[in-house]
SEFIZA-3560 file (N, C-alpha, C; in Angstrom, 3 decimals):
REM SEFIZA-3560
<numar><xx>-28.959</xx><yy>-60.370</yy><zz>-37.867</zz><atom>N</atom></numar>
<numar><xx>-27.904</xx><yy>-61.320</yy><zz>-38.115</zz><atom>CA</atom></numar>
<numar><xx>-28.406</xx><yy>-62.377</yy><zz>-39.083</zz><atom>C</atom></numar>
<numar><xx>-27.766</xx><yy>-62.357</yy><zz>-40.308</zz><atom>N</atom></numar>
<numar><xx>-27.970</xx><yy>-63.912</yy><zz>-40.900</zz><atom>CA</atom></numar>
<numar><xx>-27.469</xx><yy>-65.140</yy><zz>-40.806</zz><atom>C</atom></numar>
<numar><xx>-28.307</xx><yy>-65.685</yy><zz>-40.246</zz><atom>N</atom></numar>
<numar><xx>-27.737</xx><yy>-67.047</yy><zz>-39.920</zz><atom>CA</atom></numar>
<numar><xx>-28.349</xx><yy>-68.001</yy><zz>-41.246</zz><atom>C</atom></numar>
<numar><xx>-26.824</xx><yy>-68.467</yy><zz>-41.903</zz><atom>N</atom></numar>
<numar><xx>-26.835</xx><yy>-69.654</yy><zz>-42.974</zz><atom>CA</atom></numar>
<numar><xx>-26.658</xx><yy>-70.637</yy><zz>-41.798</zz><atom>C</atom></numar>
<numar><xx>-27.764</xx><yy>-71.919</yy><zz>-42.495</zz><atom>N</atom></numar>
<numar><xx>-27.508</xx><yy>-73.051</yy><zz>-42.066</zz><atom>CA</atom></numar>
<numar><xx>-26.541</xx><yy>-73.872</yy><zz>-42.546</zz><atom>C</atom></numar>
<numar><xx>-26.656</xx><yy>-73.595</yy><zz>-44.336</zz><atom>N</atom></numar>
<numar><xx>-25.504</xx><yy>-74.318</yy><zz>-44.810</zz><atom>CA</atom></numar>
<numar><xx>-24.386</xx><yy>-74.362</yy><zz>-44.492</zz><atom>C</atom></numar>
<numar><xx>-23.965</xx><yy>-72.554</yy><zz>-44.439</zz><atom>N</atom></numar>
<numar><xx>-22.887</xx><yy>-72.794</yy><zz>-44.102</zz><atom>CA</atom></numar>
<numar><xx>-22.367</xx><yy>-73.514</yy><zz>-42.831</zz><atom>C</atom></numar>
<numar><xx>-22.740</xx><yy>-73.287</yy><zz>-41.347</zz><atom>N</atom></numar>
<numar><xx>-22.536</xx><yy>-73.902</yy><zz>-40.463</zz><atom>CA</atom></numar>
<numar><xx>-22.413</xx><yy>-75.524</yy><zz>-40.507</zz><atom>C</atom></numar>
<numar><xx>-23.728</xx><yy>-75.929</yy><zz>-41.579</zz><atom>N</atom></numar>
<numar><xx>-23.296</xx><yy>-76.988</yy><zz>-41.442</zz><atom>CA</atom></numar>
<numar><xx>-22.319</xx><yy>-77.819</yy><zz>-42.040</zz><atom>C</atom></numar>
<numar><xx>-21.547</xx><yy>-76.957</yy><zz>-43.341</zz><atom>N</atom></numar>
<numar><xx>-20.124</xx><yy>-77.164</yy><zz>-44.021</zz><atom>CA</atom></numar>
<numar><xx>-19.498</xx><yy>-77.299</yy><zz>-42.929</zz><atom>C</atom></numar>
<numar><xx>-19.148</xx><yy>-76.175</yy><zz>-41.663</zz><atom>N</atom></numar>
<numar><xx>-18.159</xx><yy>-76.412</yy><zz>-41.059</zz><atom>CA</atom></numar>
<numar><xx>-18.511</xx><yy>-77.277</yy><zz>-39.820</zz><atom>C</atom></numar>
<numar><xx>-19.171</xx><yy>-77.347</yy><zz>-39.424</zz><atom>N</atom></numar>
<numar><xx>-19.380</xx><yy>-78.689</yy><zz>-38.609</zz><atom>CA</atom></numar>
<numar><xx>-18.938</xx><yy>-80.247</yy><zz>-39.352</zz><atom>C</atom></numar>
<numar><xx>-19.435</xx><yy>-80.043</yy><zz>-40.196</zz><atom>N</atom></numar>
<numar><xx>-19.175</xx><yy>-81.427</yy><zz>-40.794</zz><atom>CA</atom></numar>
<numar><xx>-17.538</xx><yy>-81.405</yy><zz>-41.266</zz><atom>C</atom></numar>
<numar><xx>-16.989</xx><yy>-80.507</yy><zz>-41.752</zz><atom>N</atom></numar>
<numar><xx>-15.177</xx><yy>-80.286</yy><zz>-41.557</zz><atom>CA</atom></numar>
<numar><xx>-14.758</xx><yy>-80.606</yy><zz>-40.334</zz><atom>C</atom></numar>
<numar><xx>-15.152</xx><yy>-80.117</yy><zz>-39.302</zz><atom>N</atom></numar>
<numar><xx>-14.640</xx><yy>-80.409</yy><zz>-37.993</zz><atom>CA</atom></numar>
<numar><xx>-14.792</xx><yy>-81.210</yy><zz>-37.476</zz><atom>C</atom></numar>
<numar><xx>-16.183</xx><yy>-82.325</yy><zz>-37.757</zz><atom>N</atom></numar>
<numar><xx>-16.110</xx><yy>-83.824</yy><zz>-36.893</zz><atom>CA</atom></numar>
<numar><xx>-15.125</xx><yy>-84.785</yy><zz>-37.959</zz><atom>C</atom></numar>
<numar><xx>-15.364</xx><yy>-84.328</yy><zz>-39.011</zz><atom>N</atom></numar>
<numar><xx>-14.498</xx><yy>-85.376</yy><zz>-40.268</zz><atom>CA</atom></numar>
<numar><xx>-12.934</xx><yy>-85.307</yy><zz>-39.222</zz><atom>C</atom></numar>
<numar><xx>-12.154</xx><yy>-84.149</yy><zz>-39.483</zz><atom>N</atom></numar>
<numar><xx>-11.020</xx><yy>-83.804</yy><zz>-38.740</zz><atom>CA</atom></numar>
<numar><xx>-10.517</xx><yy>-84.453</yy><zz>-37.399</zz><atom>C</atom></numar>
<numar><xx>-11.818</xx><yy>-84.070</yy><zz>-36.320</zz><atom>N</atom></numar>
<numar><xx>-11.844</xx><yy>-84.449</yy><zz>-35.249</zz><atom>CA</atom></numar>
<numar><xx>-11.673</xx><yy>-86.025</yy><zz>-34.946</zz><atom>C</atom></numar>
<numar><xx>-12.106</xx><yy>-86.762</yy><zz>-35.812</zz><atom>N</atom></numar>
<numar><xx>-12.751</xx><yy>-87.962</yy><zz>-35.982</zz><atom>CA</atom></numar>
<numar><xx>-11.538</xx><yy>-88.689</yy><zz>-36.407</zz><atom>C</atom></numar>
<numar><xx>-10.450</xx><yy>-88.506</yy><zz>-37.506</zz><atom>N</atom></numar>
<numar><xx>-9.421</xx><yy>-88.201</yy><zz>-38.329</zz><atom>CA</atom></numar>
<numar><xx>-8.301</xx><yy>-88.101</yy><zz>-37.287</zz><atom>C</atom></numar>
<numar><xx>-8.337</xx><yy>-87.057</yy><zz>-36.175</zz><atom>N</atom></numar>
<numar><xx>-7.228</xx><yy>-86.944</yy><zz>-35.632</zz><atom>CA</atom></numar>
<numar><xx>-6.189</xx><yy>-87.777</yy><zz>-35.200</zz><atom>C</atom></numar>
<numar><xx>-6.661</xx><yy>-88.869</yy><zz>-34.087</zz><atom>N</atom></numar>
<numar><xx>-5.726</xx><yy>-89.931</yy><zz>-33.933</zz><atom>CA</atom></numar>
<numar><xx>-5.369</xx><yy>-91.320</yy><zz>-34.509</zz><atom>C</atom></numar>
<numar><xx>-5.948</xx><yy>-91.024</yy><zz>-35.500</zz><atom>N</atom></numar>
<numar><xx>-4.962</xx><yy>-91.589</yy><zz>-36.787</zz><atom>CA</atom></numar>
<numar><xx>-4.015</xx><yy>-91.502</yy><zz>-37.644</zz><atom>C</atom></numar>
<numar><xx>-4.357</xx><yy>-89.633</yy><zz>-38.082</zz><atom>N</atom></numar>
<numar><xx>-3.257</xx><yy>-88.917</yy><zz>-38.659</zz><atom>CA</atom></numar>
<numar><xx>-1.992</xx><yy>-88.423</yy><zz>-37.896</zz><atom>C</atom></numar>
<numar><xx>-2.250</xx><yy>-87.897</yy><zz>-35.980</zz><atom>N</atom></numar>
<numar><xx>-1.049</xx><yy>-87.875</yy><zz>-35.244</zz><atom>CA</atom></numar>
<numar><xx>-1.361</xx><yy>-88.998</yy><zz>-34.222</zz><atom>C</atom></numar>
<numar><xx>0.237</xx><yy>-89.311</yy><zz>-33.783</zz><atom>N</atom></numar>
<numar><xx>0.434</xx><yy>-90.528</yy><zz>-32.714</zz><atom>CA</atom></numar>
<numar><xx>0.815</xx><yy>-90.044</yy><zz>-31.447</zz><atom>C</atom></numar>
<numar><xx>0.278</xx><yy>-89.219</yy><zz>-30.648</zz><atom>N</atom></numar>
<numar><xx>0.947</xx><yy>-88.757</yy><zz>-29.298</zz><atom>CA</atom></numar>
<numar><xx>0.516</xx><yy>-89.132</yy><zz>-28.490</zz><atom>C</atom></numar>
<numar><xx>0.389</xx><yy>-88.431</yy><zz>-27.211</zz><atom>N</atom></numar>
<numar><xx>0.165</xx><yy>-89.540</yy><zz>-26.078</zz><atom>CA</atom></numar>
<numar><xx>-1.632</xx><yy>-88.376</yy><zz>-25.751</zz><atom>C</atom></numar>
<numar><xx>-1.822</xx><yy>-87.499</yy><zz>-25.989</zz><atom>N</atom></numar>
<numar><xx>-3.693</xx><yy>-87.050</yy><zz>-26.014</zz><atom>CA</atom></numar>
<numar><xx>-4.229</xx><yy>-87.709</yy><zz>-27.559</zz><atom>C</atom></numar>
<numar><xx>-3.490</xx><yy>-87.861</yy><zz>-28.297</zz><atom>N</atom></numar>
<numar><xx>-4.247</xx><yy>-89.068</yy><zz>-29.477</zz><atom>CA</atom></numar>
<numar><xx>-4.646</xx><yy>-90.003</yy><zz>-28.874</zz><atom>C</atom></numar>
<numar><xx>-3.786</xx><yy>-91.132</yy><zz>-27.802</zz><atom>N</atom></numar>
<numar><xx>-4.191</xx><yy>-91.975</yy><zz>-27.255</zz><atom>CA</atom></numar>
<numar><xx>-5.540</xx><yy>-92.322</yy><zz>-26.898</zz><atom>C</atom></numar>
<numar><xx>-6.433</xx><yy>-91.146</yy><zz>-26.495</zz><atom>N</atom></numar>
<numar><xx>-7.734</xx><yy>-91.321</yy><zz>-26.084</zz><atom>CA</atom></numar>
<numar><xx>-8.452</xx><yy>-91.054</yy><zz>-26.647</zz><atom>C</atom></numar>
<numar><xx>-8.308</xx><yy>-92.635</yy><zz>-27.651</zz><atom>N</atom></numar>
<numar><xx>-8.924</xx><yy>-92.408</yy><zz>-29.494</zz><atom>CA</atom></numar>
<numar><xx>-10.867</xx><yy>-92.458</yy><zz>-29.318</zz><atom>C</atom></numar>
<numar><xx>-11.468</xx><yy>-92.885</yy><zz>-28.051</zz><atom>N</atom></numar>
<numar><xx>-13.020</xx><yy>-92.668</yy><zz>-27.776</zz><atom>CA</atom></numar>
<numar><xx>-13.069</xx><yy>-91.131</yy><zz>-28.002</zz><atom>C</atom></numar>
<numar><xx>-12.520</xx><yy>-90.725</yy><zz>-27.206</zz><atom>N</atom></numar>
<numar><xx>-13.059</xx><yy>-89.406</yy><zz>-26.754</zz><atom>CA</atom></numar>
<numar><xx>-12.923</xx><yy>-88.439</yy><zz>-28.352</zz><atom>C</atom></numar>
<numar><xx>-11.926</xx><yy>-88.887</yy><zz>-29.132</zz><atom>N</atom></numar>
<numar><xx>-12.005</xx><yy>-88.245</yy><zz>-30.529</zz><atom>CA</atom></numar>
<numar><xx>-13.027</xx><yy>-88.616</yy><zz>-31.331</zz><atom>C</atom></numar>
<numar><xx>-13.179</xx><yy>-89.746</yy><zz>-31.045</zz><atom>N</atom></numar>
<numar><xx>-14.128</xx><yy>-90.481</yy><zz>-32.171</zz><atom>CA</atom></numar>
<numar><xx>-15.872</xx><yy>-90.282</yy><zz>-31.784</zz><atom>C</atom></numar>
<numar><xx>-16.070</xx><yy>-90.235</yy><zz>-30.546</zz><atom>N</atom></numar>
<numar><xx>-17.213</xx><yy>-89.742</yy><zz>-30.214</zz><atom>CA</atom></numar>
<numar><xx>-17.532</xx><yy>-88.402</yy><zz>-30.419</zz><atom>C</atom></numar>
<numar><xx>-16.606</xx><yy>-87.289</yy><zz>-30.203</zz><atom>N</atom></numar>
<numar><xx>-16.488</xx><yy>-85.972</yy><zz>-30.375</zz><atom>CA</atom></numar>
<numar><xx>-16.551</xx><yy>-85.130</yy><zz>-31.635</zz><atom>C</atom></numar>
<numar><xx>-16.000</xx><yy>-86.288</yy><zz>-32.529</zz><atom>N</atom></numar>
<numar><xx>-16.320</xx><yy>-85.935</yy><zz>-34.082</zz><atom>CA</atom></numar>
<numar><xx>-17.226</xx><yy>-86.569</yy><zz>-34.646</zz><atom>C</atom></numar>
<numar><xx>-17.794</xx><yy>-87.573</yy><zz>-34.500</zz><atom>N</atom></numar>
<numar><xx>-19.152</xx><yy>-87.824</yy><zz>-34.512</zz><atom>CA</atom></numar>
<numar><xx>-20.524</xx><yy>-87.429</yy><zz>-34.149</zz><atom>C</atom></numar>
<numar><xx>-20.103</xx><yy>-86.548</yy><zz>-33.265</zz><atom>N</atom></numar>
<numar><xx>-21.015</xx><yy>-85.935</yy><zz>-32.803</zz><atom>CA</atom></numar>
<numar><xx>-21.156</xx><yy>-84.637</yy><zz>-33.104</zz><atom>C</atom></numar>
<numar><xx>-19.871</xx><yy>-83.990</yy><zz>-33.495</zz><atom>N</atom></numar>
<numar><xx>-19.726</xx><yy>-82.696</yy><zz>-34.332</zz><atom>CA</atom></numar>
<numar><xx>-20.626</xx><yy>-82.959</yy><zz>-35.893</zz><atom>C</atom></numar>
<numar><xx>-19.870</xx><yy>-83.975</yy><zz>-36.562</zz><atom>N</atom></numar>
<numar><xx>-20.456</xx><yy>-84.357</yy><zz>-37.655</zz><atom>CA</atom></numar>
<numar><xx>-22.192</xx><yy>-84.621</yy><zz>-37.643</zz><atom>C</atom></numar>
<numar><xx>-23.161</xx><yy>-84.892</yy><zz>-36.836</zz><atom>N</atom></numar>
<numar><xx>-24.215</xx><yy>-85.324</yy><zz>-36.741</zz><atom>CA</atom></numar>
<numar><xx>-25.162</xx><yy>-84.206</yy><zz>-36.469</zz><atom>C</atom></numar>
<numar><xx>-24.406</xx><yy>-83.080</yy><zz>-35.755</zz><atom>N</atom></numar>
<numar><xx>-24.516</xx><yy>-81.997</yy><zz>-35.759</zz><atom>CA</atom></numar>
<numar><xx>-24.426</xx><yy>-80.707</yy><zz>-37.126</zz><atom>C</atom></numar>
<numar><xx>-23.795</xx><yy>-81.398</yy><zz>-37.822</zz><atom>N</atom></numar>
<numar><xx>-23.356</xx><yy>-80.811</yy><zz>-39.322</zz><atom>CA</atom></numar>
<numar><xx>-24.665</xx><yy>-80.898</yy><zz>-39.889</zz><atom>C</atom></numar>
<numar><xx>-24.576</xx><yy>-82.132</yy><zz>-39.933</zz><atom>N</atom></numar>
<numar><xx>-25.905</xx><yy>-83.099</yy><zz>-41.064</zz><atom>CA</atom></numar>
<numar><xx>-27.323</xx><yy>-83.098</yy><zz>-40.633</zz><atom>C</atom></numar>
<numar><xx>-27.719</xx><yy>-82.195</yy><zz>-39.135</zz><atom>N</atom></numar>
<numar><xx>-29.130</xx><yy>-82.108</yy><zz>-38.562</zz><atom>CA</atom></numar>
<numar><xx>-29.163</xx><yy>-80.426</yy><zz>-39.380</zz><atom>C</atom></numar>
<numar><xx>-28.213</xx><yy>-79.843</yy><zz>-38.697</zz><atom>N</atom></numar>
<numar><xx>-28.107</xx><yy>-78.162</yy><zz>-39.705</zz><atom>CA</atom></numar>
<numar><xx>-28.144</xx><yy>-78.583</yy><zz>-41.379</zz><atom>C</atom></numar>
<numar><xx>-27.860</xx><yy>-79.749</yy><zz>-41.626</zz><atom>N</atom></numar>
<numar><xx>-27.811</xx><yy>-79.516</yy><zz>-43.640</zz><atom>CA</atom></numar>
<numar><xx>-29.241</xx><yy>-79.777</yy><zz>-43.943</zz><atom>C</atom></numar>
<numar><xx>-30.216</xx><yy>-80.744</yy><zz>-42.751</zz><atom>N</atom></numar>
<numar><xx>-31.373</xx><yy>-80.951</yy><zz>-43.348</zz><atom>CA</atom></numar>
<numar><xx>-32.021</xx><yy>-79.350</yy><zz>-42.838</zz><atom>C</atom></numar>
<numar><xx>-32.381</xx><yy>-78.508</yy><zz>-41.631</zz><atom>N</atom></numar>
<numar><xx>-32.463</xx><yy>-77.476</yy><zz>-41.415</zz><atom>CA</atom></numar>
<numar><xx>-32.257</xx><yy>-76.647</yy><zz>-42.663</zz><atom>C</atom></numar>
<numar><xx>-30.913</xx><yy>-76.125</yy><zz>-43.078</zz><atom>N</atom></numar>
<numar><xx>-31.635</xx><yy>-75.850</yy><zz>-44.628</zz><atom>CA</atom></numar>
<numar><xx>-31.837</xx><yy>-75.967</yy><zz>-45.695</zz><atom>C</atom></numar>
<numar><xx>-31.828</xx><yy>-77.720</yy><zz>-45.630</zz><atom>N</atom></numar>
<numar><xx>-32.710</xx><yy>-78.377</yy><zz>-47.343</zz><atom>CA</atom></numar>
<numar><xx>-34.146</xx><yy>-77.653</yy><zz>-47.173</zz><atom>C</atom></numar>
<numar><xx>-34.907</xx><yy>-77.772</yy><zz>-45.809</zz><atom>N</atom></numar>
<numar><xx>-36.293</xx><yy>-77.510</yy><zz>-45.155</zz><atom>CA</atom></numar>
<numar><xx>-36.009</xx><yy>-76.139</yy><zz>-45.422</zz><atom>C</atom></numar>
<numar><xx>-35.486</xx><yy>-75.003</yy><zz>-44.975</zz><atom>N</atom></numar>
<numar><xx>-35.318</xx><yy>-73.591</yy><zz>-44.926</zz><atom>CA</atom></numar>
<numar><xx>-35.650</xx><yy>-73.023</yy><zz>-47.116</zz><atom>C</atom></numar>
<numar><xx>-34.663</xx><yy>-74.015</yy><zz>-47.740</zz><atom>N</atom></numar>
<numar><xx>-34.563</xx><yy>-73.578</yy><zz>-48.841</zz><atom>CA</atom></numar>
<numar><xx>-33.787</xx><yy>-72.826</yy><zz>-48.909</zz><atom>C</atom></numar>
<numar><xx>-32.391</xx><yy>-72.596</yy><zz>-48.397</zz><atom>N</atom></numar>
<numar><xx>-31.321</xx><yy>-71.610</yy><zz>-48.477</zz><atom>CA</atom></numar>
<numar><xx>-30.521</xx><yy>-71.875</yy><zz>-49.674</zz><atom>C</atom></numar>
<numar><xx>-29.968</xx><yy>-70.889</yy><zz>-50.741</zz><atom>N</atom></numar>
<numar><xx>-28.957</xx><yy>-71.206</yy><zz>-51.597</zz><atom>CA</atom></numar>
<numar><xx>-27.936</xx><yy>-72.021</yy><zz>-51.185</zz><atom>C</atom></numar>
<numar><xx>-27.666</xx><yy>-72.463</yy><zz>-52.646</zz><atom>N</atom></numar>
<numar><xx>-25.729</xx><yy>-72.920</yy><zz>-52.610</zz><atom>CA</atom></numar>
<numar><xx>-25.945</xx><yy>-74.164</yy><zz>-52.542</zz><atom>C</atom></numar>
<numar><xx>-24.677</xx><yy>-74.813</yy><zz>-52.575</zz><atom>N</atom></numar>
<numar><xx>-24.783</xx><yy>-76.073</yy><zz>-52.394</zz><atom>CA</atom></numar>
<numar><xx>-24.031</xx><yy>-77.003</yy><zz>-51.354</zz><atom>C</atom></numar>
<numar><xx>-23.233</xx><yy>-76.137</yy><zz>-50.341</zz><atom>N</atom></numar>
<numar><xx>-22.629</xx><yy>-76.053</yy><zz>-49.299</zz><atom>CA</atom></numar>
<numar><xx>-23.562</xx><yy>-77.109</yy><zz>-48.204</zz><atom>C</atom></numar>
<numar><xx>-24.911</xx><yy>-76.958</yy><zz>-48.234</zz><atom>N</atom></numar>
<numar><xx>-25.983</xx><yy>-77.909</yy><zz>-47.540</zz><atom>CA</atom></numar>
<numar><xx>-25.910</xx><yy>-79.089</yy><zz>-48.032</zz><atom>C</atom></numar>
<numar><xx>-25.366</xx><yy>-79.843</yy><zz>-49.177</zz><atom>N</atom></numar>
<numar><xx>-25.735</xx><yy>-81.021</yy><zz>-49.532</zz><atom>CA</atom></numar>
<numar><xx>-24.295</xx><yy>-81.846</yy><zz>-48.915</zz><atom>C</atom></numar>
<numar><xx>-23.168</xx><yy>-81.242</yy><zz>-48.590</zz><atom>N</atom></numar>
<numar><xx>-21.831</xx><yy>-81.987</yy><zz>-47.945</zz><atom>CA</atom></numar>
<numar><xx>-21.811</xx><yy>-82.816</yy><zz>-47.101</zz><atom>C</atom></numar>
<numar><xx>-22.753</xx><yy>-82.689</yy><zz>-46.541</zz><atom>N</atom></numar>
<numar><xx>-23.027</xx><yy>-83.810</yy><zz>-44.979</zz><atom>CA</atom></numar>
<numar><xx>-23.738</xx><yy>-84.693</yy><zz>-45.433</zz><atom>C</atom></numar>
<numar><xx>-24.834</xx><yy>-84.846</yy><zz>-46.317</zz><atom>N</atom></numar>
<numar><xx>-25.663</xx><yy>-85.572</yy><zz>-46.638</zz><atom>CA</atom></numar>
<numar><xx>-24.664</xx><yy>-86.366</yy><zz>-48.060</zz><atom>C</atom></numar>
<numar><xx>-23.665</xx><yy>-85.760</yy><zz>-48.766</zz><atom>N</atom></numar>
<numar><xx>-23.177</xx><yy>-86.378</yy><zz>-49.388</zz><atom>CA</atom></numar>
<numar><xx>-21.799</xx><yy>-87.076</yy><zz>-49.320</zz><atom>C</atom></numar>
<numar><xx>-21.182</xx><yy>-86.733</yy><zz>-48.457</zz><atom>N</atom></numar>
<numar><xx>-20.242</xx><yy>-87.839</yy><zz>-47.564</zz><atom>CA</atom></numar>
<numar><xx>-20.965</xx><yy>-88.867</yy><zz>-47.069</zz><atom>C</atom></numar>
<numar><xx>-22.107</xx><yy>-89.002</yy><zz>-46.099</zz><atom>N</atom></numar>
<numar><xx>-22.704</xx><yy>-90.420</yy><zz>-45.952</zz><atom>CA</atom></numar>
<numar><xx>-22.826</xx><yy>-90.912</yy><zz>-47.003</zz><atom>C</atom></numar>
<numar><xx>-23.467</xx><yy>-90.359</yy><zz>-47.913</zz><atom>N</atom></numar>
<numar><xx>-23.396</xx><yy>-91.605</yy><zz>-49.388</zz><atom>CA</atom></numar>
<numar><xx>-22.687</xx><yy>-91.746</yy><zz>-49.574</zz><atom>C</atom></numar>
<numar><xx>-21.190</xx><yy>-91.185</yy><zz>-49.648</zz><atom>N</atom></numar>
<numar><xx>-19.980</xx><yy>-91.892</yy><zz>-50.396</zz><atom>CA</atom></numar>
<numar><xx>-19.378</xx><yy>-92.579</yy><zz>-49.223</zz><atom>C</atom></numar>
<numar><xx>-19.487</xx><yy>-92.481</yy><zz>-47.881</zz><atom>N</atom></numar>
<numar><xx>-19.176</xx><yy>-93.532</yy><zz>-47.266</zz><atom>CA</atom></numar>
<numar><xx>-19.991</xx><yy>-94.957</yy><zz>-47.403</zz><atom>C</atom></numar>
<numar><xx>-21.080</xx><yy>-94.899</yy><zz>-47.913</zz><atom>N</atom></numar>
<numar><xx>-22.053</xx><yy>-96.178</yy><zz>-48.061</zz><atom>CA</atom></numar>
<numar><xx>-21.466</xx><yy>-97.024</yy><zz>-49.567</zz><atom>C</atom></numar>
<numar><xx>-21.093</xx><yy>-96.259</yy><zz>-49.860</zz><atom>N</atom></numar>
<numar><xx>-20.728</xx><yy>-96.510</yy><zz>-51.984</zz><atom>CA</atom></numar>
<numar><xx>-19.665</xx><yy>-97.198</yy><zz>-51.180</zz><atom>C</atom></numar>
<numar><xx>-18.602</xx><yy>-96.703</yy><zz>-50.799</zz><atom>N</atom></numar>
<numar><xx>-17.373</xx><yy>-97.291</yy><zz>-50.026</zz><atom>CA</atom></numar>
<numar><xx>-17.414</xx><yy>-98.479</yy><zz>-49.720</zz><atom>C</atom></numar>
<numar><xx>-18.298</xx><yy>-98.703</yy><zz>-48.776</zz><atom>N</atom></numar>
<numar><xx>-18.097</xx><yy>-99.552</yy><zz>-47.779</zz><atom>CA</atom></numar>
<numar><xx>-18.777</xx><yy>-100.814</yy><zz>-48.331</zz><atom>C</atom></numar>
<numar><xx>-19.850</xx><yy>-100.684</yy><zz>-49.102</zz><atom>N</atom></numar>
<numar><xx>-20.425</xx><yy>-101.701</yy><zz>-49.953</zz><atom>CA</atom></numar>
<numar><xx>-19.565</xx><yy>-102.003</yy><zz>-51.228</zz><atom>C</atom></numar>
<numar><xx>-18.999</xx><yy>-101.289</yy><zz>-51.681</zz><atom>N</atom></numar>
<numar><xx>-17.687</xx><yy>-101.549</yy><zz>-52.555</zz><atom>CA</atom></numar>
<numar><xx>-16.633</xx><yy>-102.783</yy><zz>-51.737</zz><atom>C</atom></numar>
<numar><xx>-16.010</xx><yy>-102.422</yy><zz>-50.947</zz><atom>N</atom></numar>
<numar><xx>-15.538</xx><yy>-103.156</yy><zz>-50.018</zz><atom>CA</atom></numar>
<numar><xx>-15.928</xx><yy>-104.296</yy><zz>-49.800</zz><atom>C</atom></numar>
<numar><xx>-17.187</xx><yy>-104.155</yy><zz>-48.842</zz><atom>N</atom></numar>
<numar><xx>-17.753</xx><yy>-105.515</yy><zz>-49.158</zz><atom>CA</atom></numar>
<numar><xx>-17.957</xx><yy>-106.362</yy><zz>-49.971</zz><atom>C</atom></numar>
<numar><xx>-18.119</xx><yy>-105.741</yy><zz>-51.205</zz><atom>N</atom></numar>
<numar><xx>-18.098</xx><yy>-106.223</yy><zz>-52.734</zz><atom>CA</atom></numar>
<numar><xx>-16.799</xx><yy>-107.299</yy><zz>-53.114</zz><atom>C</atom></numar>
<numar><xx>-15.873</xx><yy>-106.046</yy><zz>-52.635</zz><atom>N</atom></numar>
<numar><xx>-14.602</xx><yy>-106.828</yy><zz>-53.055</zz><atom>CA</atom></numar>
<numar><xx>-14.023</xx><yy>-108.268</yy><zz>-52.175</zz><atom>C</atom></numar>
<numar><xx>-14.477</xx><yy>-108.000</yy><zz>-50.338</zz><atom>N</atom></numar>
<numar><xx>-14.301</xx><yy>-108.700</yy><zz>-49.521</zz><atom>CA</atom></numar>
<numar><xx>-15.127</xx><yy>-110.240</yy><zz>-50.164</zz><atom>C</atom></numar>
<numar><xx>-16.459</xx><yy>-110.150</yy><zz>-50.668</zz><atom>N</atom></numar>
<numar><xx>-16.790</xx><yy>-111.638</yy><zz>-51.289</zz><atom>CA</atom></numar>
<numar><xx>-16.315</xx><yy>-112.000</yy><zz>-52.040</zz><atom>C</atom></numar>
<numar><xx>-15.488</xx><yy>-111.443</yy><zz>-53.106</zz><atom>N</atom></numar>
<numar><xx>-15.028</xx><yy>-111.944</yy><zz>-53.547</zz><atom>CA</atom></numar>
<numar><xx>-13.932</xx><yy>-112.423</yy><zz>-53.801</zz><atom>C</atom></numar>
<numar><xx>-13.037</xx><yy>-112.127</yy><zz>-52.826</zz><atom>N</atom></numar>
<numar><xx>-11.855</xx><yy>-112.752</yy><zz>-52.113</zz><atom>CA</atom></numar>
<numar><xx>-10.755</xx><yy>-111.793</yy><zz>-53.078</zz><atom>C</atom></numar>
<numar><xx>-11.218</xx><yy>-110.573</yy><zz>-53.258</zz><atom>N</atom></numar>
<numar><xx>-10.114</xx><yy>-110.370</yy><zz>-53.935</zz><atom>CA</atom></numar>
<numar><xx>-9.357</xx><yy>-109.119</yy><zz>-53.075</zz><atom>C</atom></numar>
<numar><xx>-9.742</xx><yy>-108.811</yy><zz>-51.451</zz><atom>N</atom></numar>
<numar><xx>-9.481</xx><yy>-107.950</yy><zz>-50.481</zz><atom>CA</atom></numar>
<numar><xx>-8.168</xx><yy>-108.829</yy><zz>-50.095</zz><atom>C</atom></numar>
<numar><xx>-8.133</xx><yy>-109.802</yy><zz>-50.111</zz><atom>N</atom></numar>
<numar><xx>-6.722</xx><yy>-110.674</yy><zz>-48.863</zz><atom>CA</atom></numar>
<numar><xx>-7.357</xx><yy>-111.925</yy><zz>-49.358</zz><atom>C</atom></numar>
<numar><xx>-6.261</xx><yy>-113.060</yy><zz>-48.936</zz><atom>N</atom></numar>
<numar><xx>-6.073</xx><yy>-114.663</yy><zz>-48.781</zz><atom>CA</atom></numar>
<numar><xx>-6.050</xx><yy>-114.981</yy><zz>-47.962</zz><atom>C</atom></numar>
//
């Protein structure tokens, strides 16, 4: 059996993003128990990104391994952007 790490860890990291995502995108009454999503896809996701370093280390093709590791950076670019904008008062009055 071949087991890709990358790939697994593409779809792990799809599925906590999603998971994570869920009760925001629908409003029902099992959305309601917005911990249990948000821990659950976080933890899917962390799970993604331990398999993407698994095979940076392995050396497996493709580039399917770098997705987990490159969503945290663009959440960091984000969020320091943000902040960026938040000093300078140009987020709200």
């Amino acid at each position: 059996m071949n087991l890709r790490f990358s790939r697994l860890s593409f779809w792990f990291c799809i599925a906590g993003i999603i998971v994570t995502a869920w009760p925001f995108i629908v409003r029902d009454q099992v959305a309601q128990q917005v911990a249990i999503f948000l821990f659950g896809g976080i933890m899917l996701y962390f799970i993604g990104v331990i398999l993407s370093i698994v095979a940076i280390v392995k050396k497996e093709s493709g580039k399917a391994k770098f997705f987990g590791l490159f969503v945290i950076l663009l959440m960091a670019v984000i969020s320091i952007f943000g902040l960026l904008l938040l000093s300078l008062g140009i987020g709200g009055k």
